[in-house]
C-alpha positions in Angstrom: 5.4 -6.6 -3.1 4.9 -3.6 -5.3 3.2 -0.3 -5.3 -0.1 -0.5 -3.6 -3.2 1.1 -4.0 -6.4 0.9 -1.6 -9.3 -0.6 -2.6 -13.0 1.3 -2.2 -14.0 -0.2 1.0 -11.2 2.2 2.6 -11.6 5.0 0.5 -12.3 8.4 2.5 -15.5 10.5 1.3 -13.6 13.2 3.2 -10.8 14.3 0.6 -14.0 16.3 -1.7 -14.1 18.6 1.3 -10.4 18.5 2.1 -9.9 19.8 -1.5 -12.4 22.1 -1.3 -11.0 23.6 1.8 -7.2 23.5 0.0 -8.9 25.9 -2.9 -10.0 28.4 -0.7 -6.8 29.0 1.3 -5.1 28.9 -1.7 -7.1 31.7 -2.7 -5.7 33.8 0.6 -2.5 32.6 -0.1 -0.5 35.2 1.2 -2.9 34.5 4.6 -2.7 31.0 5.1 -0.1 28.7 5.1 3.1 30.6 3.4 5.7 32.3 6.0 4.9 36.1 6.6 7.2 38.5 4.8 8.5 39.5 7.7 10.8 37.6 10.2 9.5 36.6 13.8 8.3 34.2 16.0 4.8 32.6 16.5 3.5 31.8 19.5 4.9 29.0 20.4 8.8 30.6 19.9 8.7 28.6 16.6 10.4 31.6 14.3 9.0 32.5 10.8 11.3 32.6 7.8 11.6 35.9 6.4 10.9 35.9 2.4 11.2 32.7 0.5 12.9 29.6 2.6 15.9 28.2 1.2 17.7 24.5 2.6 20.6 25.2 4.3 23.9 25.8 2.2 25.4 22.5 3.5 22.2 20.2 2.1 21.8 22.6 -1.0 25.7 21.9 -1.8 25.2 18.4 -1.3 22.0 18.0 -2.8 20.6 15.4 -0.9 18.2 15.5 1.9 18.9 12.2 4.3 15.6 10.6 5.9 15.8 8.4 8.3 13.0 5.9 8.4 11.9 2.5 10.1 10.7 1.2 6.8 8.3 -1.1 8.1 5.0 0.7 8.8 3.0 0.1 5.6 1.4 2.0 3.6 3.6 5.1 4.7 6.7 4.1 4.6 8.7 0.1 3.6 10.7 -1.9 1.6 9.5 -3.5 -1.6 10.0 -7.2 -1.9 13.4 -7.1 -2.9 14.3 -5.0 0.3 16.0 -1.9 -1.1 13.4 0.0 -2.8 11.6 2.4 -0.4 7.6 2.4 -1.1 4.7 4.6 0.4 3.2 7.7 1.4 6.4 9.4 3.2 8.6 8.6 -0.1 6.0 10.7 -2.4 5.8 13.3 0.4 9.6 13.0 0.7 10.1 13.3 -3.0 7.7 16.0 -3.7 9.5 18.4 -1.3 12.3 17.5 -2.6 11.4 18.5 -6.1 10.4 21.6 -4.4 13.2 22.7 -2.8 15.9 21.9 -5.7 17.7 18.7 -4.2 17.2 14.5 -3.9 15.8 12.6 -1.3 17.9 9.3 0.1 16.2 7.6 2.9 18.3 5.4 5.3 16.7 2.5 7.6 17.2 2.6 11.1 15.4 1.1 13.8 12.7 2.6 15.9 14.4 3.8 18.7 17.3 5.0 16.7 15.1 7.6 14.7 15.2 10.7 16.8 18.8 10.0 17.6 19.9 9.8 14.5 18.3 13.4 13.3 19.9 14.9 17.0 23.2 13.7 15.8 23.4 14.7 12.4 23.6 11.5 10.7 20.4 11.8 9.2 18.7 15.4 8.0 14.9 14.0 8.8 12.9 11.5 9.8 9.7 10.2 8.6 7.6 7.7 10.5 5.0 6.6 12.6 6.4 8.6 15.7 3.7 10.6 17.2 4.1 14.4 17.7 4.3 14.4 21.6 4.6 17.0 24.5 8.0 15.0 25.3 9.0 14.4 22.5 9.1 17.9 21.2 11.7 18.7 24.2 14.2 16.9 21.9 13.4 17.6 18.3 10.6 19.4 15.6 8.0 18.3 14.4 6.3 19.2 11.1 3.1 17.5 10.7 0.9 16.7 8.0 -1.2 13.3 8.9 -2.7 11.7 11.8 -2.0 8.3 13.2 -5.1 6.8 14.8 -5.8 3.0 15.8 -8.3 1.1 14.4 -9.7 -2.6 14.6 -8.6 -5.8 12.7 -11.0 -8.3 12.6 -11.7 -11.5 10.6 -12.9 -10.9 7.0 -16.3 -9.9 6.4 -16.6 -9.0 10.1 -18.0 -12.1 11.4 -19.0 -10.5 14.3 -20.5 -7.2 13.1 -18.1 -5.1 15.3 -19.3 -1.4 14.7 -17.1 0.2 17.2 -15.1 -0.6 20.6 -17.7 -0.3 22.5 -19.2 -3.8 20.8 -15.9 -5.5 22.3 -17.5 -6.0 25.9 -17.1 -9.3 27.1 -15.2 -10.3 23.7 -10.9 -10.8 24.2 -9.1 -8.4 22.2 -4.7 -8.0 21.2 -2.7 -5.0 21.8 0.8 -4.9 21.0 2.8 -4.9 24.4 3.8 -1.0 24.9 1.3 0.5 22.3 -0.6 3.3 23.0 -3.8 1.0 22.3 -3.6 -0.5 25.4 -5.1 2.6 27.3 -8.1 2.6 24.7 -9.0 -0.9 25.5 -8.6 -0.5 29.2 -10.8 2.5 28.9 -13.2 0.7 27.2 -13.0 -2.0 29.3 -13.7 0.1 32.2 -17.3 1.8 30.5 -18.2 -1.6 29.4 -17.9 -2.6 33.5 -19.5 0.9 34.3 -22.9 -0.2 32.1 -23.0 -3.7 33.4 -21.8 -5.3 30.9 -18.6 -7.9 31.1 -14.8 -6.1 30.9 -12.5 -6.9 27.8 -10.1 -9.7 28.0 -7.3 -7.5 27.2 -4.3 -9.7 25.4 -0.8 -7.9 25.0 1.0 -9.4 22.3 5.1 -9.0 22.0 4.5 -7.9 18.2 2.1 -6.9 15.2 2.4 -10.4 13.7 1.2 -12.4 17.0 -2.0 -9.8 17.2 -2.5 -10.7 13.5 -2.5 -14.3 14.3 -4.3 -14.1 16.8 -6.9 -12.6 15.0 -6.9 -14.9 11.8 -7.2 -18.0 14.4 -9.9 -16.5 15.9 -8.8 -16.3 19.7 -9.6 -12.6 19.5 -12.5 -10.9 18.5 -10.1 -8.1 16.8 -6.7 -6.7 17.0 -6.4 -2.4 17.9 -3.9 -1.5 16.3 -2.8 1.7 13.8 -5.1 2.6 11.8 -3.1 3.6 8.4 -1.1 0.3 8.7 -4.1 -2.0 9.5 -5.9 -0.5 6.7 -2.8 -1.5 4.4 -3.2 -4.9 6.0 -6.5 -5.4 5.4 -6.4 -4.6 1.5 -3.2 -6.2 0.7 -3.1 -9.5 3.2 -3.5 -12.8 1.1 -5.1 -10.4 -2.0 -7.7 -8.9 0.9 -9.5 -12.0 1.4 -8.2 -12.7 5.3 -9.0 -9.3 7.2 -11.1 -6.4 7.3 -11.0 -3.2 9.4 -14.4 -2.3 11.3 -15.6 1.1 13.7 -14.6 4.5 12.8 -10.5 4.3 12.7 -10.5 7.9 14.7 -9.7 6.9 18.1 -6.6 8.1 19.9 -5.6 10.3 17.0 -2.3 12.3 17.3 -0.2 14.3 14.5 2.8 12.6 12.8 4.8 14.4 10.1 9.1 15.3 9.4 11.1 15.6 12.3 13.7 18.0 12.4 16.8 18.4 14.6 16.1 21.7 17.3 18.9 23.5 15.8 17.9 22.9 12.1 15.6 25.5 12.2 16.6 26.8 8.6 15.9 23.7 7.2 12.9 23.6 9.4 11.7 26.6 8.1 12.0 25.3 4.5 9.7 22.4 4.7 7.4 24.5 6.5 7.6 26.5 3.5 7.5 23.8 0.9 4.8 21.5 2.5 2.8 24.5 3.1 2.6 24.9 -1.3 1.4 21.6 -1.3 -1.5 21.7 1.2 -2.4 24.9 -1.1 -2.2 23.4 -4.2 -4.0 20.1 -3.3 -1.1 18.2 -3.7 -0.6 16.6 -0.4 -4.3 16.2 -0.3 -4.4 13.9 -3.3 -1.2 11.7 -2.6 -2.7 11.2 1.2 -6.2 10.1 -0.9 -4.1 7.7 -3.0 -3.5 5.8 0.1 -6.8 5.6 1.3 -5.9 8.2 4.5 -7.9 11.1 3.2 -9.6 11.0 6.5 -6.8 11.5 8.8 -5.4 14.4 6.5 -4.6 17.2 8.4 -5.7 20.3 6.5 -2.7 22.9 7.1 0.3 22.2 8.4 1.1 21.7 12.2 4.7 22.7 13.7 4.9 21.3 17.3 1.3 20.4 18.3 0.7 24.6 16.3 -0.8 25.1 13.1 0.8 27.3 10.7 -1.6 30.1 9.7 0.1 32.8 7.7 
């Protein structure tokens, strides 16, 4: 599988306003999303670089920057068919700060639950993912954000159905992955379909991705919730685009994701801070996101731990 790019039916009107927005904060630069001249903290103890940021002397001297990533959650971040090269969203992101701040970018696969621990123990310098920027999570690392995650529907091609939102899943059996967050949208919506009089959900957990997918294709469920970047990428790219499409908004349960940092990195914190900052200014960021067909879940300035960065 090669480089992929979205086809219209996911493309986001949003990004004309996005970059709109970019051109006028780049206009204030020195107000909106660079560090202040002067050292301190913002509110949330987060400190503020003083002057330009720099890497730390021990990733400048090596000149590498070490991501960890899953590399499995299309479009932001997997292995190409031959299973070394590293495709997506995250790898241009990665890249492009990289270029920024004067070094390379090597991304290293570990699984999911090994992510955060590998940044805490200094075997990798970041990771990139589809981890969510949570209260409890933040006790144990940074997060620098840049993009929502959100969860969306799968459902049979051309929507046989005509699903518009959730709330057309009354009465109709719908797949979760066992453990996702998408299991507390469906039981919610379960519960307002039952509050109206209409019949619950039959709410399926499935042990992985690939079972929901199936289950969908065989048509045992009216539609899969799963993430919304991912299903998207599914949708476009599965059998040439001809087995699924996504249906309803794709804005539900949406929660930051972005680089995470180890807690006592906070130099090389401060430097993608810095660097990602110059790209929401220039319209950089906005334009790779669009590329993917997540223009609408493009967060327009940065966000450090659940904060944005206003300057």
């Amino acid at each position: 599988m090669g480089a992929w790019s979205p086809n219209s039916r996911h493309r986001s009107t949003r990004p004309v306003v996005v970059l709109a927005v970019l051109a006028a904060c780049a206009a204030l630069l020195s107000g909106c999303l660079v560090p202040r001249a002067a050292g301190g903290k913002d509110q949330q103890g987060v400190s503020v670089p003083s002057g330009p940021a720099r890497l730390p002397d021990e990733i400048r001297q090596r000149g590498v920057i070490v991501v960890a990533g899953q590399l499995a959650s299309p479009p932001l971040g997997y292995l190409d068919s031959d299973g070394r090269t590293v495709r997506g969203l995250n790898k241009d992101i990665a890249e492009e700060l990289g270029r920024r701040l004067g070094v390379q970018v090597r991304f290293e696969q570990y699984p999911f639950a090994g992510l955060i621990p590998a940044v805490q123990s200094g075997k990798a310098d970041v990771a990139m993912d589809l981890i969510g920027d949570t209260e409890e999570r933040r006790r144990l690392v940074d997060f620098v954000d840049y993009l929502d995650q959100a969860t969306t529907m799968l459902v049979p091609q051309g929507n046989p159905l005509g699903l518009g939102d959730v709330g057309d899943l009354c009465g109709r059996a719908v797949a979760v992955v066992r453990g996702g967050v998408q299991l507390a949208l469906a039981e919610e919506t379960s519960g307002k379909c039952a509050a109206s009089g209409k019949p619950p959900l039959d709410v399926q957990q499935l042990n992985n991705p690939a079972d929901a997918r199936l289950q969908v294709q065989s048509g045992r469920v009216a539609a899969f919730l799963g993430n919304t970047p991912v299903l998207r990428y599914i949708a476009d790219t599965a059998e040439g685009g001809q087995l699924f499409d996504t249906a309803g908004s794709g804005q539900h349960q949406r929660q930051p994701i972005g680089i995470i940092t180890a807690k006592d990195k906070t130099e090389l914190r401060d430097a993608l801070i810095a660097a990602l900052g110059g790209m929401f200014s220039d319209g950089s960021l906005a334009r790779l996101v669009d590329q993917y067909g997540l223009g609408d879940l493009a967060l327009q300035k940065p966000v450090v731990n659940g904060q944005e960065v206003i300057r």
